[in-house]
C-alpha positions in Angstrom: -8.1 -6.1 -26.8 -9.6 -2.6 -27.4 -7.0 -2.0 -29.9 -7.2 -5.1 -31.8 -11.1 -3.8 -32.1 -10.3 -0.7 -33.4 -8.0 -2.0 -35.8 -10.7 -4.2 -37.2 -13.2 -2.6 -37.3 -11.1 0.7 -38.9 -10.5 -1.8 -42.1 -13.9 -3.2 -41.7 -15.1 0.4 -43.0 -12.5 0.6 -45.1 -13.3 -1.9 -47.0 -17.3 -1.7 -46.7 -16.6 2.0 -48.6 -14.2 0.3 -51.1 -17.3 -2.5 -51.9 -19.5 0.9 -52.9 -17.1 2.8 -54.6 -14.8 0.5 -56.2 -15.0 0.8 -60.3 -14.6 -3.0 -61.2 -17.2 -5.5 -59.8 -14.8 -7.7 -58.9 -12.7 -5.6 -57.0 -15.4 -4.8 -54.8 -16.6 -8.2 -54.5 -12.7 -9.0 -53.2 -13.0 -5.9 -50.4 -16.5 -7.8 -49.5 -14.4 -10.4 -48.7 -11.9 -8.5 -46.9 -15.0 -7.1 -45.1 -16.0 -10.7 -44.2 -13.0 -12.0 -43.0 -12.7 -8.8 -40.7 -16.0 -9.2 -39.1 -15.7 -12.5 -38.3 -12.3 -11.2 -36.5 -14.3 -8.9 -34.3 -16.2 -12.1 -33.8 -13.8 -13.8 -32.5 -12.7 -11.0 -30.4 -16.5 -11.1 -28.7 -16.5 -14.9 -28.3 -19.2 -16.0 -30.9 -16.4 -18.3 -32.4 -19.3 -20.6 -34.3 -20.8 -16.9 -35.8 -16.9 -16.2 -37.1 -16.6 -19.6 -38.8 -19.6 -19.7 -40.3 -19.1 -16.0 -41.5 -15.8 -17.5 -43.2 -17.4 -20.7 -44.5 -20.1 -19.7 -45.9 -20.5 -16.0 -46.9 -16.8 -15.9 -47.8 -16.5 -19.9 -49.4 -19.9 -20.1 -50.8 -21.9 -17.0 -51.4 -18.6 -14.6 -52.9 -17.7 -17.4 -55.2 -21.0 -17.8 -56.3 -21.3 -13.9 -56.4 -17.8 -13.8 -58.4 -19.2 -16.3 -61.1 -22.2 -14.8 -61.5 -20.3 -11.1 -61.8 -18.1 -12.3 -64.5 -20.9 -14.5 -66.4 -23.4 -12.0 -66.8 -21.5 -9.7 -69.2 -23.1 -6.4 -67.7 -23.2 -3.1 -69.3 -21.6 -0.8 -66.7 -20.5 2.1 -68.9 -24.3 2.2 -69.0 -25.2 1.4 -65.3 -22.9 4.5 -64.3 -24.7 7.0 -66.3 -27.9 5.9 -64.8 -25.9 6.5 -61.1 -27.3 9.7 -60.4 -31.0 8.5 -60.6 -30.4 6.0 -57.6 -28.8 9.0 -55.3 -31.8 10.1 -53.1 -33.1 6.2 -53.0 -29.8 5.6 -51.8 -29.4 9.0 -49.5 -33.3 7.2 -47.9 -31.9 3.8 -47.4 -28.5 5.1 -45.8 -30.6 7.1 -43.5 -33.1 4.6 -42.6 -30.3 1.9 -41.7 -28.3 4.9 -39.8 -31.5 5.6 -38.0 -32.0 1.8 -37.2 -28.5 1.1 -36.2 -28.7 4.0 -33.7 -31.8 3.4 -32.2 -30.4 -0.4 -31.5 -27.4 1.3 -29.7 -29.0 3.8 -27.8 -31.7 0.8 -26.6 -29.1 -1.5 -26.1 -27.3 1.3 -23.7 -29.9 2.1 -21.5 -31.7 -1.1 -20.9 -28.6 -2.6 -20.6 -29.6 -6.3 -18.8 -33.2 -6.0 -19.0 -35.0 -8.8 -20.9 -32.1 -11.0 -21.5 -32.1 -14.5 -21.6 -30.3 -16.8 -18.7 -27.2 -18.1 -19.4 -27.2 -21.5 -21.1 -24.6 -24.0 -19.8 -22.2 -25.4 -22.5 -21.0 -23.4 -25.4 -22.6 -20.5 -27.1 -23.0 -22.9 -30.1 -25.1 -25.1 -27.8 -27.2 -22.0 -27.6 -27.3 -21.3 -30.8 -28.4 -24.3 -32.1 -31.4 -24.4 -29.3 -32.7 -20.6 -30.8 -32.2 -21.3 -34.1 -33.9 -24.9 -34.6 -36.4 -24.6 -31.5 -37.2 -20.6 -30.7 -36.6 -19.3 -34.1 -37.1 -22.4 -36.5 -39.9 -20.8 -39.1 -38.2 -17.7 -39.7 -35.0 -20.1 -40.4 -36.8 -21.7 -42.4 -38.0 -18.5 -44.1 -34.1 -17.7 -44.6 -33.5 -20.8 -46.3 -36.7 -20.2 -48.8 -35.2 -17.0 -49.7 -32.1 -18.1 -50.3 -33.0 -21.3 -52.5 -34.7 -18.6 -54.5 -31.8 -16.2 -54.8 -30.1 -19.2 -55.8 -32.2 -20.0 -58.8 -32.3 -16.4 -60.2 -28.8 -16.7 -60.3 -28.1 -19.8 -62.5 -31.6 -18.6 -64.2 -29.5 -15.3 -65.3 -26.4 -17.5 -66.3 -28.3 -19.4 -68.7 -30.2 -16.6 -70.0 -29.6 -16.5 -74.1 -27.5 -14.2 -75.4 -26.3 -13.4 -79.1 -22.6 -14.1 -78.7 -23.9 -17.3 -77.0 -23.0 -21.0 -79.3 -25.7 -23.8 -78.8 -25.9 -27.0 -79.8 -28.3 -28.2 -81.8 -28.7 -32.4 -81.5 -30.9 -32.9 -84.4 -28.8 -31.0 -86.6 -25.9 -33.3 -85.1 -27.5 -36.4 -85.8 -28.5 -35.8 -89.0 -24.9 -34.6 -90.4 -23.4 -36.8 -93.2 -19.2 -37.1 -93.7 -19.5 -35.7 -97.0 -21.2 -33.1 -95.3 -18.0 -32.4 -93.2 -14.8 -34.0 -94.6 -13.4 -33.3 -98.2 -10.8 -35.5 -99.6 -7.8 -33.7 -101.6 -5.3 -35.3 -104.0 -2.1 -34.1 -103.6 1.2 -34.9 -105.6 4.0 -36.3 -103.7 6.7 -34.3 -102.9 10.3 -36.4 -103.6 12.8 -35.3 -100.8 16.2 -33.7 -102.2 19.1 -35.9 -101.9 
């Protein structure tokens, strides 16, 4: 069991490094799937089975396709994004720290108040449980989640339909009014005999 972990979680950070330093957007939308599909593994491995198929269902059938579709629709410049790179290094260098900082504080907390102020076990499966803290303890912030999320939904087909030059449009009233001698030309042409 400890090496299946290990395993795991070795290409989990594999492929979290390839999502940040992979050239192509897609590609590093495909190693965010890889990522996915290995952290639901480790999942699995801890016995949140309903956390590993909802990882898989939605993040992995829903959000990366709709994350593929919008990489490839939006036509983005990213000669131009990587000169611009270096100007994002010491936000970046912040935010790194701060979720390093974060992450090890949870650990170190976690490991010495091991136990302490944690919640009786619920009979019947940890999806049972789940469903009690989301929609009864934790229902607003939920709610919250699913807000945000209708709303990162909208800028996203709100960027897709943005107009763009290359872009061909229909115009009904110019259809409409079109006449056939408008669009088809007759042409006389002499018969050609076939060659016995």
């Amino acid at each position: 069991m400890t090496f299946l972990f290990y395993f795991f979680a070795a290409i989990l950070v594999f492929a979290g490094l390839r999502v940040i330093t992979a050239r192509n957007p897609v590609h590093a939308a495909l190693f965010l799937v890889l990522a996915f599909f290995t952290a639901s593994a480790i999942w699995l491995l801890l016995q949140a089975e309903f956390l590993a198929i909802a990882l898989v269902l939605v993040y992995v059938g829903a959000v990366m396709v709709l994350f593929l579709f919008v990489v490839m629709m939006l036509d983005v410049n990213f000669e131009d994004l990587r000169l611009k790179f270096r100007s994002y290094v010491p936000l970046g260098i912040i935010v790194g720290a701060l979720v390093f900082l974060e992450m090890a504080l949870a650990i170190t907390a976690s490991a010495i108040g091991a136990g302490e102020g944690a919640p009786p076990p619920v009979a019947g499966s940890n999806t049972r449980a789940l469903g009690r803290l989301i929609y009864v303890d934790y229902v607003y912030p939920f709610e919250i989640a699913a807000v945000v999320l209708l709303v990162a939904i909208v800028a996203a087909i709100t960027l897709t339909h943005r107009k763009r030059k290359d872009s061909k449009y229909q115009d009904p009233g110019k259809q409409v009014k079109v006449r056939r001698e408008d669009r088809v030309r007759l042409i006389r042409m002499p018969v050609e005999k076939k060659e016995s």
